[in-house]
KOLTORMI-377209 format. One line per 5 residues: number of its first residue (from 0); for each residue x, y, z of N, C-alpha, C. Coordinates in Angstrom, 3 decimals. Example, Ala and Ser with C-alpha at 12.3 -4.5 7.8 and 13.67 -1.06 7.14 Angstrom:
<sites>
0> 13.190 -5.690 7.800 12.300 -4.500 7.800 13.200 -3.300 7.800; 12.850 -2.250 7.080 13.670 -1.060 7.140 12.900 0.030 7.870
</sites>
This chain:
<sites>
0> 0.860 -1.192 0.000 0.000 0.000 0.000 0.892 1.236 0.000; 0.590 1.738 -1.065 1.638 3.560 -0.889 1.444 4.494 -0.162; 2.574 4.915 0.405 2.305 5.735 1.515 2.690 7.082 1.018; 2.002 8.011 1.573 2.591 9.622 1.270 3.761 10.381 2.072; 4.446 10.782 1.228 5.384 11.157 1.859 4.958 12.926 2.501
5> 5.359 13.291 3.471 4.285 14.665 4.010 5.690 15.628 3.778; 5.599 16.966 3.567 6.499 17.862 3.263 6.587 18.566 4.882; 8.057 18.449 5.359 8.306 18.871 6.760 7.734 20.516 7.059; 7.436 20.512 8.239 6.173 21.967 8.566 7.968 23.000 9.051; 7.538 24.231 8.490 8.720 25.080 8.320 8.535 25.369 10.233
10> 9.594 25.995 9.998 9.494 26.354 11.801 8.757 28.114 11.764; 8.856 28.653 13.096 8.623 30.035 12.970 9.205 30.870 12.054; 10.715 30.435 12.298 11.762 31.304 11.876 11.776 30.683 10.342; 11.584 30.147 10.065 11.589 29.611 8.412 10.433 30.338 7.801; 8.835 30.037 8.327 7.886 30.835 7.765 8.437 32.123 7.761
15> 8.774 33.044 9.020 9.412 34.439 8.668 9.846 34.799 7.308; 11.120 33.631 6.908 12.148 33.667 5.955 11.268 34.020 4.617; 10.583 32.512 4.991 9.487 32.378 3.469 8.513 33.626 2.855; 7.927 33.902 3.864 6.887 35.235 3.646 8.107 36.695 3.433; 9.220 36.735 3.586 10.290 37.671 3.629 10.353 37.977 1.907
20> 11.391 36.791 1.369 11.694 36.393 0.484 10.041 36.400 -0.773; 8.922 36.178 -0.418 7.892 36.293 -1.301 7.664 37.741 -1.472; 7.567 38.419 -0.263 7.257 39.816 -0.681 8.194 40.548 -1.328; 9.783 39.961 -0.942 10.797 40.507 -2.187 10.441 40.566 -3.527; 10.086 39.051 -3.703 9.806 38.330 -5.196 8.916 39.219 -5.587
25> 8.006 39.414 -4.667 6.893 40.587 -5.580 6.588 41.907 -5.505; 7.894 42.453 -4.997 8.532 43.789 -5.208 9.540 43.853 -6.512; 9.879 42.588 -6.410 10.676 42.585 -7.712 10.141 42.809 -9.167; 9.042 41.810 -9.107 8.168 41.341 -10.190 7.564 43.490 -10.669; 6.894 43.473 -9.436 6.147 44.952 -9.593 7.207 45.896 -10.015
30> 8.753 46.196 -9.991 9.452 46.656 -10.407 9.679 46.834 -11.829; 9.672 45.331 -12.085 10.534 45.075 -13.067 9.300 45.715 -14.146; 7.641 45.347 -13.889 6.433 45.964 -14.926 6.642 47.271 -15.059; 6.454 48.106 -13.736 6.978 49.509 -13.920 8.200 49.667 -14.606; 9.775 49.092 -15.080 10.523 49.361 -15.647 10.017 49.256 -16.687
35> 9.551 48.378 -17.064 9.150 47.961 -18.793 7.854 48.917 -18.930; 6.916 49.403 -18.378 6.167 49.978 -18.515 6.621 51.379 -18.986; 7.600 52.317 -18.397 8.188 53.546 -18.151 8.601 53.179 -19.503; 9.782 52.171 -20.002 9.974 51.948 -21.083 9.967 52.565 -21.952; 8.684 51.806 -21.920 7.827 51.923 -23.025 7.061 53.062 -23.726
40> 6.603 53.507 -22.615 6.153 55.228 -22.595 7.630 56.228 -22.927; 8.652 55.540 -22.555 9.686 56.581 -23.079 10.007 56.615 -24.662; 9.830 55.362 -24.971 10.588 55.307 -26.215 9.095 55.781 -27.559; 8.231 55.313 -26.889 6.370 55.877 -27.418 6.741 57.362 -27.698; 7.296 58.184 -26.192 7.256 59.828 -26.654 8.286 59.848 -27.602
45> 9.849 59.436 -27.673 10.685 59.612 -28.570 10.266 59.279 -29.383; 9.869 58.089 -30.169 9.306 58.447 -31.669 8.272 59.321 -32.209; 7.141 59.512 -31.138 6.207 60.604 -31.292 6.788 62.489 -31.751; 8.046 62.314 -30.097 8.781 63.678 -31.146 9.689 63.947 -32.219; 10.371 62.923 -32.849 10.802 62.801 -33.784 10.108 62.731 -34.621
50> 8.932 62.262 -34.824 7.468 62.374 -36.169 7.280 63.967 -35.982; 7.144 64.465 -35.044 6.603 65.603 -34.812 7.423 66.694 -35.509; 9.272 66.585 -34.763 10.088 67.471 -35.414 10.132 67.179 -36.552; 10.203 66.246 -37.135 10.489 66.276 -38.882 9.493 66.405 -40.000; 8.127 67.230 -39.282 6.859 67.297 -39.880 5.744 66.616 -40.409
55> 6.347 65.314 -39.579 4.917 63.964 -39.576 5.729 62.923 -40.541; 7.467 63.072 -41.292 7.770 62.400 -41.763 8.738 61.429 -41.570; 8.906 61.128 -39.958 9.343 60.466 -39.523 9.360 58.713 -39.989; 7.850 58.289 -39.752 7.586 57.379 -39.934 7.514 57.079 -41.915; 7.539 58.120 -42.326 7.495 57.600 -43.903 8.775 57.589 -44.195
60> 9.691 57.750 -44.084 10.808 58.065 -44.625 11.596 56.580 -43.880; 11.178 55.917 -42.791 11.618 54.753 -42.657 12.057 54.268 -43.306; 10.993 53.378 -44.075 11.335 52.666 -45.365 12.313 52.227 -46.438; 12.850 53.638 -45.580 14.180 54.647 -46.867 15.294 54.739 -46.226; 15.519 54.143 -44.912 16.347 53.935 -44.006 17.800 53.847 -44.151
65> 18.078 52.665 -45.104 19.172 51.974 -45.575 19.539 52.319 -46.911; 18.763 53.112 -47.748 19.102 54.045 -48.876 20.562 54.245 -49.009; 20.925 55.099 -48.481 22.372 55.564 -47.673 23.522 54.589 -48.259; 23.238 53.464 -47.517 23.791 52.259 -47.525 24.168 51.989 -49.076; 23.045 51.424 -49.823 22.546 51.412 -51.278 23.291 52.164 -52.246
70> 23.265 53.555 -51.839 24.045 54.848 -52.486 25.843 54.395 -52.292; 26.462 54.180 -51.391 27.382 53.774 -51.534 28.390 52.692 -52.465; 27.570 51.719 -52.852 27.791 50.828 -53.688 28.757 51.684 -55.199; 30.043 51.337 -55.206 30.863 52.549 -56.242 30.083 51.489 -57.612; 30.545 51.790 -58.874 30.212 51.341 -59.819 31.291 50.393 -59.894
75> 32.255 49.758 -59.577 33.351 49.491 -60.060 33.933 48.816 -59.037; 34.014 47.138 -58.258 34.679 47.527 -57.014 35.885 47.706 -56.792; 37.060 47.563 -57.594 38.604 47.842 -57.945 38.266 49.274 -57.568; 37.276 50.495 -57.330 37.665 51.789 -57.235 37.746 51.923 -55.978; 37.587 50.977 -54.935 37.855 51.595 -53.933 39.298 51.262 -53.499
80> 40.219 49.958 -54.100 41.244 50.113 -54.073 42.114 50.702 -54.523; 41.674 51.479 -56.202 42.248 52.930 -56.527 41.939 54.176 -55.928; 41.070 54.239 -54.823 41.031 55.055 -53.941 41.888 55.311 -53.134; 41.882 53.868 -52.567 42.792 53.587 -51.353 44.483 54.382 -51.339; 44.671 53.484 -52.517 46.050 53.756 -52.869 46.731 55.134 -53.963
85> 45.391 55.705 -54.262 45.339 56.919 -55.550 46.437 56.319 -56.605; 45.452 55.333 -57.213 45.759 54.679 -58.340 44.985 55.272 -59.140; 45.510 55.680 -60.772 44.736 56.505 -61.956 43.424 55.344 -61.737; 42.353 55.749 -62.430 40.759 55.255 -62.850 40.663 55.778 -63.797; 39.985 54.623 -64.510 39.715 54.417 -66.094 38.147 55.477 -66.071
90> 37.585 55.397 -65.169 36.113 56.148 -64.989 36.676 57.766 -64.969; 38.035 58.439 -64.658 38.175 59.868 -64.863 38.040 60.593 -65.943; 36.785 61.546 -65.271 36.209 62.517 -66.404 36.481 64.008 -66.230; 37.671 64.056 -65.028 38.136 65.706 -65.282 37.315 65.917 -63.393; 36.602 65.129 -62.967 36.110 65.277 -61.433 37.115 65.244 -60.642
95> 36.208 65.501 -59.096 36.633 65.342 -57.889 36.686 64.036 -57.843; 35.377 63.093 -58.226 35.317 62.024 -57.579 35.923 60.580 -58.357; 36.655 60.688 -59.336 37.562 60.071 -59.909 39.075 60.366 -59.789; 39.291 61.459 -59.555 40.932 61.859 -59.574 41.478 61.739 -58.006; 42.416 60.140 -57.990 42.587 59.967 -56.945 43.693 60.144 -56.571
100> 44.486 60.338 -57.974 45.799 60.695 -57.859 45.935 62.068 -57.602; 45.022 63.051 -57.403 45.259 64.116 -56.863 46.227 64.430 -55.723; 45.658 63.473 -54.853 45.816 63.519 -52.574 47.027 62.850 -52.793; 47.853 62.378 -53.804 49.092 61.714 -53.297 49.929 62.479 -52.545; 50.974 62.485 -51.251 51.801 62.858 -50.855 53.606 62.581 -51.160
105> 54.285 63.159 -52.069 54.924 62.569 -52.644 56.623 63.032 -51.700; 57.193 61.696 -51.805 58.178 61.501 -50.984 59.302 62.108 -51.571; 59.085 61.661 -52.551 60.477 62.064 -54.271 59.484 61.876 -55.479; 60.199 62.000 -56.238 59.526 62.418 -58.127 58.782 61.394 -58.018; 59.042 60.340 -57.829 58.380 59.001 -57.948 57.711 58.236 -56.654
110> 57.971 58.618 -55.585 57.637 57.709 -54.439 56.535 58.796 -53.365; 55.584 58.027 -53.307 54.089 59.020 -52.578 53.930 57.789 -51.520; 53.280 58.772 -50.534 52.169 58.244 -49.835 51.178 58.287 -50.239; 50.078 57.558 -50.399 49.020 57.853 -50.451 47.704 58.059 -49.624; 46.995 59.535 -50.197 46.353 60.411 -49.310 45.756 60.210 -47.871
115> 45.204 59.203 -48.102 44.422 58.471 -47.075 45.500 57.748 -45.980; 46.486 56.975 -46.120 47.099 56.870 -45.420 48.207 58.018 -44.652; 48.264 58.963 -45.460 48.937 60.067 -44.987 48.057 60.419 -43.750; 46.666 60.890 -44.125 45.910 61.425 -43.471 45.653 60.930 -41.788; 45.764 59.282 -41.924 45.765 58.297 -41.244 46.429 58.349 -40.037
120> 48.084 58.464 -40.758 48.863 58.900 -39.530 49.117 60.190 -38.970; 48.536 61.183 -39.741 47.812 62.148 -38.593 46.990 61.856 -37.907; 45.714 61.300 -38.278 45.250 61.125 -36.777 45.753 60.044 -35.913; 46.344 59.251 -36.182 47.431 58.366 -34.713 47.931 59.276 -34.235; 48.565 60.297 -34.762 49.849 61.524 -34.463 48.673 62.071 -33.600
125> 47.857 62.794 -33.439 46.849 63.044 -32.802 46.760 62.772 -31.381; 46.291 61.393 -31.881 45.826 60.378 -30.772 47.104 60.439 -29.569; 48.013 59.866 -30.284 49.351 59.319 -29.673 49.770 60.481 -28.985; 49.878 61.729 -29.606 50.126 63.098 -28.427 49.441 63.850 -27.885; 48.425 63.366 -27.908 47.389 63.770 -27.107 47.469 62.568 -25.341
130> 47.506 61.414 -25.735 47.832 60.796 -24.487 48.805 60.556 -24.122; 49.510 60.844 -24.609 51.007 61.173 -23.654 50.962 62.412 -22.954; 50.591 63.094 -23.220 50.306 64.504 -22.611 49.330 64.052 -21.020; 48.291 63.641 -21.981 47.166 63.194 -20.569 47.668 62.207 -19.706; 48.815 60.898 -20.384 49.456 60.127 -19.496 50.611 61.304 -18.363
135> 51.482 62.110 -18.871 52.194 63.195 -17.827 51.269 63.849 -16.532; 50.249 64.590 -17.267 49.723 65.267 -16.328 49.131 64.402 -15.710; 47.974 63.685 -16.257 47.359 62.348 -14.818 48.024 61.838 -14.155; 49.557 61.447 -14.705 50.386 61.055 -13.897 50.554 61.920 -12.470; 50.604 63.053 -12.710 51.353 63.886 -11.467 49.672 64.228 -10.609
140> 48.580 64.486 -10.858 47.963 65.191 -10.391 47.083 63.622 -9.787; 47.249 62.175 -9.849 46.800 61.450 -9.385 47.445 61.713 -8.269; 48.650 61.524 -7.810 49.435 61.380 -6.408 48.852 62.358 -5.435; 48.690 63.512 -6.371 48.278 64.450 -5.631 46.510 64.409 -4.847; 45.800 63.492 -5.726 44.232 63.211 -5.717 44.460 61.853 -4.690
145> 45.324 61.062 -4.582 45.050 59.963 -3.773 44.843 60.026 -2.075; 43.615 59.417 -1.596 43.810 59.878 -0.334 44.706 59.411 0.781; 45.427 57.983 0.470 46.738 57.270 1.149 48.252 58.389 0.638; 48.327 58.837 -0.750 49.103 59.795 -0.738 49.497 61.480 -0.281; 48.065 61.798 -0.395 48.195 62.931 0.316 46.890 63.150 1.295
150> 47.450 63.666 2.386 46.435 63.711 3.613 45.602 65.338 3.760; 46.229 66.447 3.020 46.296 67.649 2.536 44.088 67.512 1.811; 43.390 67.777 3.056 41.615 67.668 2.335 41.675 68.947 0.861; 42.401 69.898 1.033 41.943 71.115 0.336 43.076 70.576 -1.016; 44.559 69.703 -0.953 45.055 69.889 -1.902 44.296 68.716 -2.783
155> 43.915 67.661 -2.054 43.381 66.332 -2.259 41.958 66.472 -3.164; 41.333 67.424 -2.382 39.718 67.823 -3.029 39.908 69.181 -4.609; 40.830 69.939 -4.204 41.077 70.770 -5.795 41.573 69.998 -6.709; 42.824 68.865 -6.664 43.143 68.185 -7.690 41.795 67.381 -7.772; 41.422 66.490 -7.220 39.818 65.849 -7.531 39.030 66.261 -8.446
160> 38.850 67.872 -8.069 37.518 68.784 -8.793 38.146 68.898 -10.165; 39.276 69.659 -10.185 40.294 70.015 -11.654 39.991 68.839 -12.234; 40.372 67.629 -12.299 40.359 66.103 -12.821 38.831 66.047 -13.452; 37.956 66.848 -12.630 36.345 66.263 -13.036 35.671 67.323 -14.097; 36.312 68.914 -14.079 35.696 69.724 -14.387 36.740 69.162 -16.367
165> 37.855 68.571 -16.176 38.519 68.141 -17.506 37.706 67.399 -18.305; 36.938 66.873 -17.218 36.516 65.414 -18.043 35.159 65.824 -18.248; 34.754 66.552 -18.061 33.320 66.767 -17.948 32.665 67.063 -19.436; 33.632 67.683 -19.943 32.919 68.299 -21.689 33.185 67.144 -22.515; 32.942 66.493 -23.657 33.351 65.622 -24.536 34.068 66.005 -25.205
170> 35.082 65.236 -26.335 36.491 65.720 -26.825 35.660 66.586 -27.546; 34.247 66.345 -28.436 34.047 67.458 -29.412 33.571 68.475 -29.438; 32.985 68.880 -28.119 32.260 70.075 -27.788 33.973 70.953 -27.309; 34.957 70.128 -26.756 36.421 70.760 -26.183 36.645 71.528 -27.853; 37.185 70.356 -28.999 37.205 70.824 -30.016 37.333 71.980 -30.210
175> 35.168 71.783 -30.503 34.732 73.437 -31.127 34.906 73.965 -30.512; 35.267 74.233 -29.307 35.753 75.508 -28.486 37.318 76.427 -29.014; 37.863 75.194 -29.086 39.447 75.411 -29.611 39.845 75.395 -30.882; 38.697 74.991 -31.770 38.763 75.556 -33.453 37.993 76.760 -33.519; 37.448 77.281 -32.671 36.803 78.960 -32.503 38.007 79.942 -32.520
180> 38.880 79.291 -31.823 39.898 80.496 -31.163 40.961 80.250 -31.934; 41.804 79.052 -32.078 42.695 78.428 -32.762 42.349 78.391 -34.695; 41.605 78.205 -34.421 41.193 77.886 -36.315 41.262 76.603 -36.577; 41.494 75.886 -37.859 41.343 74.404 -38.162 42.109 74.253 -38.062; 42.462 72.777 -37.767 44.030 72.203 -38.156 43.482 71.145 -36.938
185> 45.062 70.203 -36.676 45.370 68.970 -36.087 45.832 69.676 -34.608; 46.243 71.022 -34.362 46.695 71.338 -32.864 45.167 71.292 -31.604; 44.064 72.254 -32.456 42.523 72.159 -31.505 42.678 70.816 -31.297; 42.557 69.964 -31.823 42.368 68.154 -31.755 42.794 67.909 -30.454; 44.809 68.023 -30.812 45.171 67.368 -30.157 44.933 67.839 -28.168
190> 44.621 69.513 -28.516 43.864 70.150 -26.878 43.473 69.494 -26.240; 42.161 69.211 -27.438 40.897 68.936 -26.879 40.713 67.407 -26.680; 41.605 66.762 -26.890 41.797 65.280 -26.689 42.424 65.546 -25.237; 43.648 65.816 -25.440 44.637 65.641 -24.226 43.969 66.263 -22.560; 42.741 67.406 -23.016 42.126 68.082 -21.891 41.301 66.633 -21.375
195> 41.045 66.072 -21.769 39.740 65.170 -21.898 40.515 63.681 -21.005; 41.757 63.580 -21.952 42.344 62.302 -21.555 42.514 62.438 -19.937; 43.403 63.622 -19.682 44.133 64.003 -18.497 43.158 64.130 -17.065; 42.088 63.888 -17.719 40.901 63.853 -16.612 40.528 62.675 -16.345; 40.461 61.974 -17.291 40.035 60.386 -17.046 41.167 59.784 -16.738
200> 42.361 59.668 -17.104 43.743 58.595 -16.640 43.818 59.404 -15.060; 43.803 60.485 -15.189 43.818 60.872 -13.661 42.869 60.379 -12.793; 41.648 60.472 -12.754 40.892 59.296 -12.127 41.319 57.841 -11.992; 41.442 57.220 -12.654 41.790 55.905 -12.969 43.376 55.561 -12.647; 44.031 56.217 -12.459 45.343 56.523 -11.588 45.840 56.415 -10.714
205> 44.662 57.600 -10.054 44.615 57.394 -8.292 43.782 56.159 -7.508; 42.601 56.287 -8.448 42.106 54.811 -7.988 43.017 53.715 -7.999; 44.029 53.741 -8.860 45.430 52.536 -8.584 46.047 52.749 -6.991; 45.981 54.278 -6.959 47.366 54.593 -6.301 46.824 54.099 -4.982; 45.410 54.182 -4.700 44.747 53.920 -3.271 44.395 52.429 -2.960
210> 44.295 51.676 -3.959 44.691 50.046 -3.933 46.016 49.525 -3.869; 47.179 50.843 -3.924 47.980 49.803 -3.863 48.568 49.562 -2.129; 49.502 48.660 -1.920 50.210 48.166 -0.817 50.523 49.216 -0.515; 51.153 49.615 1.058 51.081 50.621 1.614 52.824 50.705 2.476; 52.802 49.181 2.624 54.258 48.730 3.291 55.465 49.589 2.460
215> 55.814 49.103 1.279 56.569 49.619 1.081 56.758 51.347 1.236; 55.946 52.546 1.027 55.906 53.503 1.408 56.210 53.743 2.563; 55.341 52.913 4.184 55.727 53.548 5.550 57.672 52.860 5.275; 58.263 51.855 4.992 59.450 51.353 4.693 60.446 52.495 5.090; 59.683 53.368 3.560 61.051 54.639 2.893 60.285 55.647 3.965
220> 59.120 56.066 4.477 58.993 56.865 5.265 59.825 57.124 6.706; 59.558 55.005 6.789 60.297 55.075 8.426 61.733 55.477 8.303; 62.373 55.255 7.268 63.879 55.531 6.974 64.204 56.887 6.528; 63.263 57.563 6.635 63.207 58.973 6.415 63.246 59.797 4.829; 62.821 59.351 4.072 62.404 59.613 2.847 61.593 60.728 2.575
225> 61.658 61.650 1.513 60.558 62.422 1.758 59.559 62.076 0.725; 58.229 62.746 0.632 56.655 62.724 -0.149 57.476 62.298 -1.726; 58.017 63.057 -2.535 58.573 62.397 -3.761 59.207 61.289 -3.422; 60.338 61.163 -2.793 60.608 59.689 -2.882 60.263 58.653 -2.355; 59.053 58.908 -1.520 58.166 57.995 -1.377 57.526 57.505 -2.445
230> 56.474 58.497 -3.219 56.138 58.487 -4.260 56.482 57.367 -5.347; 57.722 57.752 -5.419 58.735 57.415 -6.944 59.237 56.109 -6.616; 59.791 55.370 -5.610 60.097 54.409 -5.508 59.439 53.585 -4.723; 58.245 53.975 -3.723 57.650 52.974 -3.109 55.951 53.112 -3.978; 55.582 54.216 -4.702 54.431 53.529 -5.540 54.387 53.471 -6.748
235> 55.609 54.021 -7.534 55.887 54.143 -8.762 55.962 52.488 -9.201; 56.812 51.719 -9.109 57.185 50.708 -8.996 55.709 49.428 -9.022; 55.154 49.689 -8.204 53.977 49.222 -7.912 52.630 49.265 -9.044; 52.504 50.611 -9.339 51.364 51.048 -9.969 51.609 51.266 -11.646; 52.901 51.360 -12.089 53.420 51.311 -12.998 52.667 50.474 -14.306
240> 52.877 49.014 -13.986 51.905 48.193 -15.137 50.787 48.517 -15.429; 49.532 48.641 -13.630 48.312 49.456 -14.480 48.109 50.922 -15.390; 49.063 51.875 -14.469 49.114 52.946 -15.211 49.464 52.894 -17.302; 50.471 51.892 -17.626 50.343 51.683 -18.883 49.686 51.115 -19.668; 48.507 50.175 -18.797 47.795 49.355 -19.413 46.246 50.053 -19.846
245> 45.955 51.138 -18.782 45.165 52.313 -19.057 45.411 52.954 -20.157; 46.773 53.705 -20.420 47.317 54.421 -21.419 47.161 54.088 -22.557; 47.724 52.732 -21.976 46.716 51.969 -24.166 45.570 52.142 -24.212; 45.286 51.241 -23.531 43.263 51.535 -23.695 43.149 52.529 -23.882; 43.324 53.917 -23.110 43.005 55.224 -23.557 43.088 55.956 -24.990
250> 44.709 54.746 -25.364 45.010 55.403 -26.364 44.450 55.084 -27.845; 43.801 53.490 -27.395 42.658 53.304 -28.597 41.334 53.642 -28.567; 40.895 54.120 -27.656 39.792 55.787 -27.275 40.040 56.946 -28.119; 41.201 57.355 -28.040 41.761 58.936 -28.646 41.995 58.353 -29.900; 42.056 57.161 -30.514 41.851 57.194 -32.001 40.617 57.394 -32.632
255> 39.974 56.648 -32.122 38.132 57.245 -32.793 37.707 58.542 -32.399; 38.223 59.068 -31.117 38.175 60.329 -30.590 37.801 61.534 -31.764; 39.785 61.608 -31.969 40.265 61.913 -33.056 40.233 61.934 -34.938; 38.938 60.951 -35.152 38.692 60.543 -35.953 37.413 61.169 -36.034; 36.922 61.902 -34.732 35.473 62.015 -35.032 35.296 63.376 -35.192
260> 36.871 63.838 -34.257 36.966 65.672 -34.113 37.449 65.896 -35.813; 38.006 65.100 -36.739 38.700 65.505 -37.934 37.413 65.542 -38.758; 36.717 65.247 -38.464 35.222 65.309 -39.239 34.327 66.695 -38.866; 34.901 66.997 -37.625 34.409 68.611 -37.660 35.368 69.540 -37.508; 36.385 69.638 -38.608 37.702 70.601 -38.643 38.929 70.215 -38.229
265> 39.105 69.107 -37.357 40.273 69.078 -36.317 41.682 68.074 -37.499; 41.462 67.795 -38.620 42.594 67.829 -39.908 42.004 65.907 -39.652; 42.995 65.180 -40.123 43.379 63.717 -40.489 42.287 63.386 -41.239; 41.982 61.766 -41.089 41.187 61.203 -41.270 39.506 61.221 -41.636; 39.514 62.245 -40.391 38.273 62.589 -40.312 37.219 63.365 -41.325
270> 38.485 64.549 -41.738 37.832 65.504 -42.210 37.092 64.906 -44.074; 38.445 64.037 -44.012 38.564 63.387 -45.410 37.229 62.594 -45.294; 36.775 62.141 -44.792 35.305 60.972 -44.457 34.320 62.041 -44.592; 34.611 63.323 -43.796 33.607 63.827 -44.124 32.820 64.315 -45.269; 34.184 64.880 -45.816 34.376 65.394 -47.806 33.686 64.937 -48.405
275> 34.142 63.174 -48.492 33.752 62.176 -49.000 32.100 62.218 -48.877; 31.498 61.880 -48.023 30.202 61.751 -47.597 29.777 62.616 -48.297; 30.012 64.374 -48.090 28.894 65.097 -48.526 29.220 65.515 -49.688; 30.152 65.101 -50.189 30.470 64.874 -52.067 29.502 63.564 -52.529; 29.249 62.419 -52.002 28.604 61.601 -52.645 29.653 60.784 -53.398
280> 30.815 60.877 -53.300 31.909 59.868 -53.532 31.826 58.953 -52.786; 31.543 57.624 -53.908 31.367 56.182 -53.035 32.453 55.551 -52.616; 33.424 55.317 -53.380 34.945 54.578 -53.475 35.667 55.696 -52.292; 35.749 56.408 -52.558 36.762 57.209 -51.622 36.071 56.985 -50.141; 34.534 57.344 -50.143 33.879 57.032 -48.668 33.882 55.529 -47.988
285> 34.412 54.579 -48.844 34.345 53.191 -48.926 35.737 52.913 -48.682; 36.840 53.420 -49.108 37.898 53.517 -49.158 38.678 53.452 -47.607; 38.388 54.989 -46.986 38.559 55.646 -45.928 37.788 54.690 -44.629; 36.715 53.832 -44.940 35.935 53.371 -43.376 36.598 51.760 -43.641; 37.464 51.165 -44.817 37.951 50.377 -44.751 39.409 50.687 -44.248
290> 39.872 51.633 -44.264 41.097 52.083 -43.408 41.450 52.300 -42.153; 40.082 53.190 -41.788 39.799 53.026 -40.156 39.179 51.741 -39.924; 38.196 51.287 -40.509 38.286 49.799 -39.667 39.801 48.852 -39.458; 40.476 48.166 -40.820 41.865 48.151 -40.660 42.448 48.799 -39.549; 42.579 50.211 -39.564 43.394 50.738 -38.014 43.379 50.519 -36.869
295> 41.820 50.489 -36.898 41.308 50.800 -35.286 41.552 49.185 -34.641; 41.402 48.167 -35.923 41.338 47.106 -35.451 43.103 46.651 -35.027; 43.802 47.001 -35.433 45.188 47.086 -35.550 45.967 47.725 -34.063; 45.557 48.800 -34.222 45.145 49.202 -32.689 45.526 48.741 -31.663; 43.791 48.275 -31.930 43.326 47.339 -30.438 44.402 46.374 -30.310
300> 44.309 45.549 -31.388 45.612 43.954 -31.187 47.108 44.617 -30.667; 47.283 45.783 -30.810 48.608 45.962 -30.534 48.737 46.580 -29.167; 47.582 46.711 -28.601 47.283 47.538 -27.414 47.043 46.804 -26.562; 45.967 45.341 -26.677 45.741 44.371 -26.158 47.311 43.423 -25.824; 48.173 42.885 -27.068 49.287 41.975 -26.966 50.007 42.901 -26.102
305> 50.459 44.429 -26.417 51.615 45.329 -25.170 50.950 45.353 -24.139; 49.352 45.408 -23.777 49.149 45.621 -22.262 49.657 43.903 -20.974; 49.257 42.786 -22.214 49.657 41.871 -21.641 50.734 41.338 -21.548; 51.659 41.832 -22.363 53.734 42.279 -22.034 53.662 42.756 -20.630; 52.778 43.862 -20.310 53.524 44.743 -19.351 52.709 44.231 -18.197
310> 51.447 43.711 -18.408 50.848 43.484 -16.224 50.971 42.113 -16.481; 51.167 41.439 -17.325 51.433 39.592 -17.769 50.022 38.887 -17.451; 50.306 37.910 -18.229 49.559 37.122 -18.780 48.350 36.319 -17.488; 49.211 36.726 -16.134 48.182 35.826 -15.020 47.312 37.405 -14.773; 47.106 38.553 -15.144 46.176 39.618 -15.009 44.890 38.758 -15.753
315> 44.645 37.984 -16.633 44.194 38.166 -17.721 42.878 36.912 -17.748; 43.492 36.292 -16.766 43.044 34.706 -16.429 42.210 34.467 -15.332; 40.752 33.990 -15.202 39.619 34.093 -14.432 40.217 33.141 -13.826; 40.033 33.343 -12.118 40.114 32.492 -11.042 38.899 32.087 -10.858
</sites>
């Protein structure tokens, strides 16, 4: 004859638990409707004012979305590698958008760069001195922001604020500030990058400097050392690998950065993408986003393999 097996009776303190844990569950649940609800109503008004600003033609012009896309297609696909390289085209009719041998940069009678890659390594040139700049100064004004390094509330809290009020504008609003006053070119760029960088590695700096070990510092203190050479040899030493491993990362940041300020005046890459675009040149606009993809991706791998040279290979590996 089968017998039932009976489910053990919770104690006081268990029912507590149980009824605890349910009313969580359905604080959760009621949360999570109101999130999706709010949602929903948010993204309802954003398309509503976007129909609205563009005079009810929001929603028709959908359709037409990927047009863009479509338009790009060159006639020819060899033209975007005579783009690339400003190789003559058999399609030149006396235009802009065939004469690619125009942009060559020529080394001697016979030996060029070509345009796009010229352009290219201006914006690395950019990038690259722009965070070195922001790697110097974050460097110095972290020590000064850390609260294990300096005990100083007023010197500790102004470097803090300085660090936040840097970081606060985006590289391209910094930019247009500094192609107002400055004019066009690759110097506004590199400002308005390096203002930008020097705020964020400085954050991210001191946050090293306050994780790190502390021994070695009281060490050179107890032996009578002063604030720099404390500094320099008991956290330099220490904080060193992250500080460069930031710097890359940062520094494949300040390439798209830089890529995005040259599209509104700031010289390289950028500006050339932009040309391109609102000329309606397909090959050259096709040309140029196969270069920065190539770069950026180039980049990263070289930023990724040196960061794991320098903090090694057990940083990298889930425990």
């Amino acid at each position: 004859m089968p017998t039932s097996v009976s489910q053990p009776r919770l104690t006081d303190n268990g029912l507590m638990v149980e009824r605890h844990w349910q009313q969580l569950a359905g604080q959760r649940r009621l949360y999570t409707v109101l999130t999706a609800v709010i949602l929903l109503i948010t993204v309802s008004g954003s398309l509503w004012f976007a129909n609205e600003t563009n005079a009810g033609k929001f929603f028709d012009r959908l359709p037409h979305f990927f047009d863009f896309v479509g338009e790009l297609v060159p006639r020819d696909g060899m033209e975007i590698w005579r783009a690339l390289f400003d190789l003559p085209s058999p399609y030149y009719d006396g235009s802009m958008k065939y004469d690619y041998v125009e942009g060559r940069q020529y080394v001697t009678g016979s030996i060029y760069i070509p345009e796009y890659f010229y352009k290219m390594a201006e914006t690395l040139n950019i990038a690259l001195l722009a965070t070195l700049i922001g790697l110097v100064f974050g460097f110095l004004l972290s020590f000064l922001a850390a609260r294990n390094m300096t005990t100083n509330v007023w010197i500790r809290g102004t470097a803090r604020r300085f660090m936040e009020i840097l970081r606060a504008f985006p590289e391209v609003v910094l930019a247009g500030f500094f192609l107002a006053i400055l004019s066009l070119g690759p110097l506004p760029a590199v400002i308005a990058v390096a203002i930008h960088t020097i705020g964020a590695l400085g954050k991210l700096f001191f946050e090293v400097i306050e994780n790190a070990d502390m021994k070695p510092e009281e060490g050179l203190k107890a032996v009578g050392a002063n604030w720099v050479e404390r500094a320099w040899f008991g956290m330099v030493p220490q904080v060193m690998p992250n500080f460069m491993s930031y710097f890359l990362l940062r520094l494949e940041i300040n390439v798209r950065a830089s890529t995005i300020i040259g599209a509104v005046g700031g010289g390289g890459i950028g500006e050339q993408l932009r040309l391109s675009i609102g000329r309606g040149h397909e090959a050259k606009t096709l040309a140029i986003i196969l270069l920065l993809l190539l770069t950026i991706i180039a980049v990263d791998q070289f930023s990724a393999w040196l960061r794991r040279r320098l903090v090694g290979e057990q940083a990298f590996h889930v425990i």
